[in-house]
Each structure stands twice: as C-alpha cells, then as structure tokens.
BAFI-3210 file (N, C-alpha, C; in Angstrom, 3 decimals, decimal comma, padded with zeros to 6 digits):
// residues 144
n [1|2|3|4|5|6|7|8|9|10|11|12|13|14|15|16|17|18|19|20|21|22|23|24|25|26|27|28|29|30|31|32|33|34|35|36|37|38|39|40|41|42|43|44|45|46|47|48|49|50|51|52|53|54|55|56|57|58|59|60|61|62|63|64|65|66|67|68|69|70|71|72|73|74|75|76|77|78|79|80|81|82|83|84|85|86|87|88|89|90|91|92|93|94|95|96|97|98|99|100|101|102|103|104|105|106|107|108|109|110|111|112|113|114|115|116|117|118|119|120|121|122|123|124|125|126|127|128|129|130|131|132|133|134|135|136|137|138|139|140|141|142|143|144]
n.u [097,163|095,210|092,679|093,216|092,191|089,526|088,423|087,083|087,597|087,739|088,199|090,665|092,291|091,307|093,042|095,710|095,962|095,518|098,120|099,976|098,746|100,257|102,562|103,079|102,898|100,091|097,387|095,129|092,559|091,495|092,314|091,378|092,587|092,646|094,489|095,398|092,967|092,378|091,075|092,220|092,560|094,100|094,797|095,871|097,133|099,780|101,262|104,468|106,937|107,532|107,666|106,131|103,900|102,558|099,972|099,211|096,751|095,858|093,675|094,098|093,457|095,550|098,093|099,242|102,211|102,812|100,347|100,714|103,322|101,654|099,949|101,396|103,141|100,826|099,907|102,197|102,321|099,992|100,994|103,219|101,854|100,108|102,594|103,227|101,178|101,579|104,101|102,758|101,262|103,013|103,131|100,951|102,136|104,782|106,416|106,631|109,138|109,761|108,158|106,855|106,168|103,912|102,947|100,699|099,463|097,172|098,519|101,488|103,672|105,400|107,219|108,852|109,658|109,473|110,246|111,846|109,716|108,124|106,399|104,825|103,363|100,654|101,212|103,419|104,135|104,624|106,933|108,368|107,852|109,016|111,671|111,961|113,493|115,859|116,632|115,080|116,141|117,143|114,758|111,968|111,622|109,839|111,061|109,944]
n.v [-037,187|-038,687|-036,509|-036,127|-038,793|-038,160|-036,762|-036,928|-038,656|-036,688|-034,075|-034,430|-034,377|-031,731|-030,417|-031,177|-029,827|-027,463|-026,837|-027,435|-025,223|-023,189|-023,233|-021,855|-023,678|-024,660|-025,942|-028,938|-030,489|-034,073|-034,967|-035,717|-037,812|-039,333|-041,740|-043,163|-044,902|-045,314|-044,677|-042,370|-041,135|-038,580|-037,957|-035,257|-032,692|-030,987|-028,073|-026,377|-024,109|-025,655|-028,130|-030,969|-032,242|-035,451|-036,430|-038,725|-039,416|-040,734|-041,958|-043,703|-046,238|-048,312|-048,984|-051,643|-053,300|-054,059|-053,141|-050,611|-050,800|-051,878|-049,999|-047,613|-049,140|-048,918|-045,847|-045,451|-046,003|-044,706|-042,205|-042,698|-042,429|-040,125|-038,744|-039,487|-038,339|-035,934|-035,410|-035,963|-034,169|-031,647|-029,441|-027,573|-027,931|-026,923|-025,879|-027,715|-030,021|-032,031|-034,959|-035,920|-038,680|-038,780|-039,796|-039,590|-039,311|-040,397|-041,148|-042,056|-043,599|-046,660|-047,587|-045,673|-044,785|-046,389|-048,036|-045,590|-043,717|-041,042|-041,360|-040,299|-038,234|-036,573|-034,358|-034,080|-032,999|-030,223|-030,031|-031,515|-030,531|-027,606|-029,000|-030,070|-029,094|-029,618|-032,468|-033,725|-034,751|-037,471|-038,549|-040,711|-039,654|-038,640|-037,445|-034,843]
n.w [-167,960|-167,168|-167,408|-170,175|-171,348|-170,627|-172,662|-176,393|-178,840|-181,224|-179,572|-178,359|-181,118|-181,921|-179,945|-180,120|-182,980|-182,039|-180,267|-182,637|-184,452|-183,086|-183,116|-185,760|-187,831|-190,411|-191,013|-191,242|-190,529|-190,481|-193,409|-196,607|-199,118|-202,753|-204,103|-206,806|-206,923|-204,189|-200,845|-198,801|-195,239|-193,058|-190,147|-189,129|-191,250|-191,159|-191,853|-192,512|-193,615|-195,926|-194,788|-193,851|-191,544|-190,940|-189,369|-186,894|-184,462|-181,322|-178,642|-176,078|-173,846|-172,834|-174,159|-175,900|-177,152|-179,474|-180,893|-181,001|-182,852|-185,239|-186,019|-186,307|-188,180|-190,560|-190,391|-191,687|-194,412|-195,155|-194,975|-197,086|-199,063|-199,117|-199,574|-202,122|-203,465|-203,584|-204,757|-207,014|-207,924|-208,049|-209,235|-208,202|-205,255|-204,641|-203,255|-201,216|-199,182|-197,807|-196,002|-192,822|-190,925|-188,038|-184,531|-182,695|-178,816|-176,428|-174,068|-172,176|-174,380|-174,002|-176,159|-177,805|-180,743|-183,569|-186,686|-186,766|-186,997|-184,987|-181,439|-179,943|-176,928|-176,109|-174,143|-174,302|-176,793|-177,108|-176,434|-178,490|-180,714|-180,339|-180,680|-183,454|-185,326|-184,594|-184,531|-186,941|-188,953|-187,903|-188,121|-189,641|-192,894|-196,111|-199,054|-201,177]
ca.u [096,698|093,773|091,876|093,570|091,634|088,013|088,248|086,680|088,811|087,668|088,702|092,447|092,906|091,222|094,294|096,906|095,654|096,166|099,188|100,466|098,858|100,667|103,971|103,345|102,163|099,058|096,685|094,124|092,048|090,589|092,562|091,490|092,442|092,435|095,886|095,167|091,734|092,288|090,701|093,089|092,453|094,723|093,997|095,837|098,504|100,543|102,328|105,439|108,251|107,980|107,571|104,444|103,726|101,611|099,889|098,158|096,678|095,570|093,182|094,417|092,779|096,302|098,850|099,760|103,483|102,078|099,337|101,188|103,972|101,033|099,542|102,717|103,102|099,698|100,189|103,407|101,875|098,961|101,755|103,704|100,937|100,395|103,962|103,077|100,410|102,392|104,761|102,476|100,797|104,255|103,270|100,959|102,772|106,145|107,659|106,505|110,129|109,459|106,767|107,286|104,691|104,028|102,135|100,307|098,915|097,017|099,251|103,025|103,974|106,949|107,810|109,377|110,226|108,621|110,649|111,564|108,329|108,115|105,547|104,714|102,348|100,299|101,951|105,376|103,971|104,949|109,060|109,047|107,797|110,702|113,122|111,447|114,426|117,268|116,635|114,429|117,426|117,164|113,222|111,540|110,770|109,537|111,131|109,094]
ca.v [-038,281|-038,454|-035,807|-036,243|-039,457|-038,271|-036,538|-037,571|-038,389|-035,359|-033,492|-034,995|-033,509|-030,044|-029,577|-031,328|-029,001|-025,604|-026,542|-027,123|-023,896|-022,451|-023,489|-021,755|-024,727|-024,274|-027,338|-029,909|-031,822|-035,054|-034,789|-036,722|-037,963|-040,598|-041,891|-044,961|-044,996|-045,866|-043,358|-042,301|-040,256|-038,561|-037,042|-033,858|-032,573|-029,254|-027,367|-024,755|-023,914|-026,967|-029,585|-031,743|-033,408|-036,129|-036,664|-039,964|-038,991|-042,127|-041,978|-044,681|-046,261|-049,087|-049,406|-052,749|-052,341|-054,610|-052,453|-049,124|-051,435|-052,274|-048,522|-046,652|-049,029|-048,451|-044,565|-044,846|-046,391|-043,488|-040,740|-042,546|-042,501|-038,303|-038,065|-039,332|-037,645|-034,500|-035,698|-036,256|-032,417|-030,883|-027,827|-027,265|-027,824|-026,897|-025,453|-028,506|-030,647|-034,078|-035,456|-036,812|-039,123|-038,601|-040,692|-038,839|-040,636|-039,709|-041,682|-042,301|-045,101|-047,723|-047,596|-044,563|-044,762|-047,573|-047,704|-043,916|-042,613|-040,865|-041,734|-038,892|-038,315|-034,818|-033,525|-033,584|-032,102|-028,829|-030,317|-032,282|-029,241|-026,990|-029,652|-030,828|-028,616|-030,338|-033,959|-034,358|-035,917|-038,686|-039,260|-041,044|-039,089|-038,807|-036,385|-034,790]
ca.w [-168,792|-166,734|-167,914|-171,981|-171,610|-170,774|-173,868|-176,952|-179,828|-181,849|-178,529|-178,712|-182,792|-181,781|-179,022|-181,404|-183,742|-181,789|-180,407|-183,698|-184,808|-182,020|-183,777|-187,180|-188,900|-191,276|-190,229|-192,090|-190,135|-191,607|-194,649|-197,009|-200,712|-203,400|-204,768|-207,583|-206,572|-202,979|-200,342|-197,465|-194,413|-192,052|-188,819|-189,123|-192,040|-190,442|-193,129|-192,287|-194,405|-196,712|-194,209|-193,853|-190,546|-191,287|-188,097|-186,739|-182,727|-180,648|-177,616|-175,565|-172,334|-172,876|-175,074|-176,280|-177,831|-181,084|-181,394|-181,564|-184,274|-186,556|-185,883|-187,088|-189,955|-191,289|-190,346|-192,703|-195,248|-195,213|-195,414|-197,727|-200,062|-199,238|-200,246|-203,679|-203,996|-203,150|-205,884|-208,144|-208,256|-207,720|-209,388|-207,132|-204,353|-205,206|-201,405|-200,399|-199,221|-197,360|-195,090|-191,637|-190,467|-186,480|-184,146|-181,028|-178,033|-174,959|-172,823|-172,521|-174,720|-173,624|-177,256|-178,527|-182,249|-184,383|-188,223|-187,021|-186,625|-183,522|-180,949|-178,777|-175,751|-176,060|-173,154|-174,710|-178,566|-177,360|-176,834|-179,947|-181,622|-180,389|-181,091|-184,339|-186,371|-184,232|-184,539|-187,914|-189,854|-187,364|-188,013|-191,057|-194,197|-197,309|-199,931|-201,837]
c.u [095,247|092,558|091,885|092,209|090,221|087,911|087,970|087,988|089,016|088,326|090,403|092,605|092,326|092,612|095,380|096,803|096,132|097,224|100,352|099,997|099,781|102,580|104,202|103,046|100,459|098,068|095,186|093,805|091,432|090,704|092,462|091,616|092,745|094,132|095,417|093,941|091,338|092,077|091,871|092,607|093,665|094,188|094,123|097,097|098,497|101,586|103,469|106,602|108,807|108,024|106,183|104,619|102,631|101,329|098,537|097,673|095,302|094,637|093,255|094,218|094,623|096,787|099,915|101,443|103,158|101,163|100,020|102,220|102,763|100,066|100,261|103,409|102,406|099,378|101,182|102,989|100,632|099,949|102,735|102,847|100,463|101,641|104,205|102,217|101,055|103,246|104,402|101,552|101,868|104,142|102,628|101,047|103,760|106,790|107,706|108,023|110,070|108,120|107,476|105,944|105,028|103,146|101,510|099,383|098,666|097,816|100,788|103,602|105,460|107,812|107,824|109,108|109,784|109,304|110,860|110,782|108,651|106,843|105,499|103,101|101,955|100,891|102,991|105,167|104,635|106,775|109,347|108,269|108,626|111,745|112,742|113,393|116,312|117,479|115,829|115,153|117,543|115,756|113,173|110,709|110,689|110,228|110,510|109,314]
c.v [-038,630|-037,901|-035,687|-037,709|-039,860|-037,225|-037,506|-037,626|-036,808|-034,413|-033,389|-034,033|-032,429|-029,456|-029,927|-030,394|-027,410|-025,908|-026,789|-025,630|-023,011|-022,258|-023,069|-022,856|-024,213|-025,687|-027,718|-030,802|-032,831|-035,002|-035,647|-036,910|-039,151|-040,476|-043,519|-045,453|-045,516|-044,438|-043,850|-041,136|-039,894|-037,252|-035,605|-033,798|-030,759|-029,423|-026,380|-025,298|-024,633|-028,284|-029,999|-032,250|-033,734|-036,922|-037,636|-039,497|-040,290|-041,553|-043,141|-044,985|-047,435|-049,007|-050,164|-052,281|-053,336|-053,862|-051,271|-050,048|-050,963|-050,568|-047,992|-047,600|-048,684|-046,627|-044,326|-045,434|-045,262|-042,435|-040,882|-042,035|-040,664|-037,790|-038,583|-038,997|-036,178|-034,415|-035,230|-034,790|-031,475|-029,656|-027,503|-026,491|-027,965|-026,505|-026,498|-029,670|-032,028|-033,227|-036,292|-037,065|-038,869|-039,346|-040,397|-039,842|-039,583|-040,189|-041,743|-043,383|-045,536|-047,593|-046,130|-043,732|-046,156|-046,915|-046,105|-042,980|-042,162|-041,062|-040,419|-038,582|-036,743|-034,401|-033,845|-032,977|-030,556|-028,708|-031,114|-031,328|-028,098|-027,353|-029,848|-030,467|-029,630|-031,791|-034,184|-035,155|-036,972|-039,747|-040,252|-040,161|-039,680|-037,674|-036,388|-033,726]
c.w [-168,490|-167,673|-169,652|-172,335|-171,576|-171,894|-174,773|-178,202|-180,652|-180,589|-178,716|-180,100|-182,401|-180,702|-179,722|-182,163|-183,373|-181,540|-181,509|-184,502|-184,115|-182,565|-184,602|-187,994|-189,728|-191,120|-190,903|-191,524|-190,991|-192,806|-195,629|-198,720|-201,030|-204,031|-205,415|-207,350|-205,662|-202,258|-199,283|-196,510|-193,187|-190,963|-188,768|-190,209|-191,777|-191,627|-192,471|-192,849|-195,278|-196,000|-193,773|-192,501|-191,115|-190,168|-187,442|-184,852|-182,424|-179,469|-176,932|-174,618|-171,926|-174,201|-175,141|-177,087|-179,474|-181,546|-182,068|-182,623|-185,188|-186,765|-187,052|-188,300|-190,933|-191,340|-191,475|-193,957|-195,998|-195,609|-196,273|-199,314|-200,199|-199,958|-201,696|-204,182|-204,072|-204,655|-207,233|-208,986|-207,290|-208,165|-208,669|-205,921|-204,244|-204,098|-200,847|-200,276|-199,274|-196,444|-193,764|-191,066|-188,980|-186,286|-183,048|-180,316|-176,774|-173,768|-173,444|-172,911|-173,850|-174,868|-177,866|-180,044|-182,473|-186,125|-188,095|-186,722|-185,196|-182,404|-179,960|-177,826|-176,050|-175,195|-173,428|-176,372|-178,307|-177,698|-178,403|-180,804|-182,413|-180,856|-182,278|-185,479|-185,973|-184,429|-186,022|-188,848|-189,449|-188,159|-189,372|-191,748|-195,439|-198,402|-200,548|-202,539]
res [x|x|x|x|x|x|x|x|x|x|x|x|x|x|x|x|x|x|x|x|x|x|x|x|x|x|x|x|x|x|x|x|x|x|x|x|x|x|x|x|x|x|x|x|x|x|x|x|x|x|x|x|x|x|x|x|x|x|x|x|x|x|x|x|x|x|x|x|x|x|x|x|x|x|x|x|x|x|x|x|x|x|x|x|x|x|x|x|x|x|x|x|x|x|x|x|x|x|x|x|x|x|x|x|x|x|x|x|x|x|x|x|x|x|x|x|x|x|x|x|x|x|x|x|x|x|x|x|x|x|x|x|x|x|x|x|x|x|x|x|x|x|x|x]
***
C-alpha cells in the first residue's frame, strides 16, 4: 500500500489497466461520452465476452466510509448512464450484455460492498478477477 500510494493517480489506472489486460478484457482509459447532453467520464471500461466493467480507481492517503458511500453512488450513477448509452446504440454494440460498475482503491477499505458495487484494493484485482465469473450474480448490474 505503501508504495501503491507514491504513485500518481494516472500511475494507479496504467496497472488497473494491465492487470485487467492481463485477464482478456479489451480496455478504455478515460472513457468518455455525452448521454442527454451531459458529459461523463470513466476511468477505465474493460470489455470481455459481453461484459463491461465500468471501473472507478481511487488513490487514497484515508478512507472515510461516507466518502467511499457518496463515491460508489456517483460511480453508479456514471455507469448507469454508460448502460444507456450502450442501450441506446445497440446495434452497435450488440455482444454487449450488462455493465458492472467497480470501485478500485489504493488501500484496503473497511467497507466492502456499497448498493453492491464492489470495493476492491489493487492488490486483490487479480482475485476478484478470477472469481469475477463465480460471484457476479451477487454484484450490481446493468442489463444491457
């Protein structure tokens, strides 16, 4: 955690980034589009096999457990809004299934799951990677 945290943020989404490449995912940093004429940005959107992670990554010196709440609502609010944009140019993007928003963090939150979302520390992305196929029915999505 140490060393996750003399990184710069951009630092943090370039290693989120490979080890999601590392998984087969297809990966979009700084993705950004208009839905209703509101701009949105998200940090990283990983593609494989029809599933979207829609991925928010934190650099955290402390984490408040209100902060990460109002975080991962405003994160789900960002990827609900991807998942109607997704919707809404379905031809497209027609393999595309659901969306699962994620929430990455340089440190180990206290709080888990927030409305579902999952909260996850970079040094565990590689296990909630592996597991992603065994537990995603638990998480919060979006069909799409």
């Amino acid at each position: 955690e140490l060393i996750l945290n003399s990184f710069g943020w951009s630092d943090v989404e370039e290693l989120v980034s490979e080890i999601t490449i590392k998984h087969g995912f297809q990966v979009n940093r700084n993705y950004r589009f208009k839905l209703d004429n509101k701009r949105y940005e998200i940090d990283i959107v990983a593609v494989r096999r029809g599933l979207v992670l829609s991925i928010d990554c934190k650099r955290w010196k402390r984490i408040p457990p209100s902060s990460v709440k109002r975080i991962v609502e405003k994160h789900l609010a960002r990827t609900k809004a991807l998942a109607e944009r997704i919707i809404r140019e379905k031809r497209i993007h027609k393999d595309l299934k659901e969306v699962i928003p994620v929430v990455i963090t340089t440190l180990h939150p206290r709080v888990k799951f927030h409305l579902n979302v999952p909260i996850v520390p970079v040094r565990m992305l590689n296990n909630f990677l592996l597991e992603l196929d065994i537990y995603k029915d638990e998480l919060m999505k979006f069909k799409v």
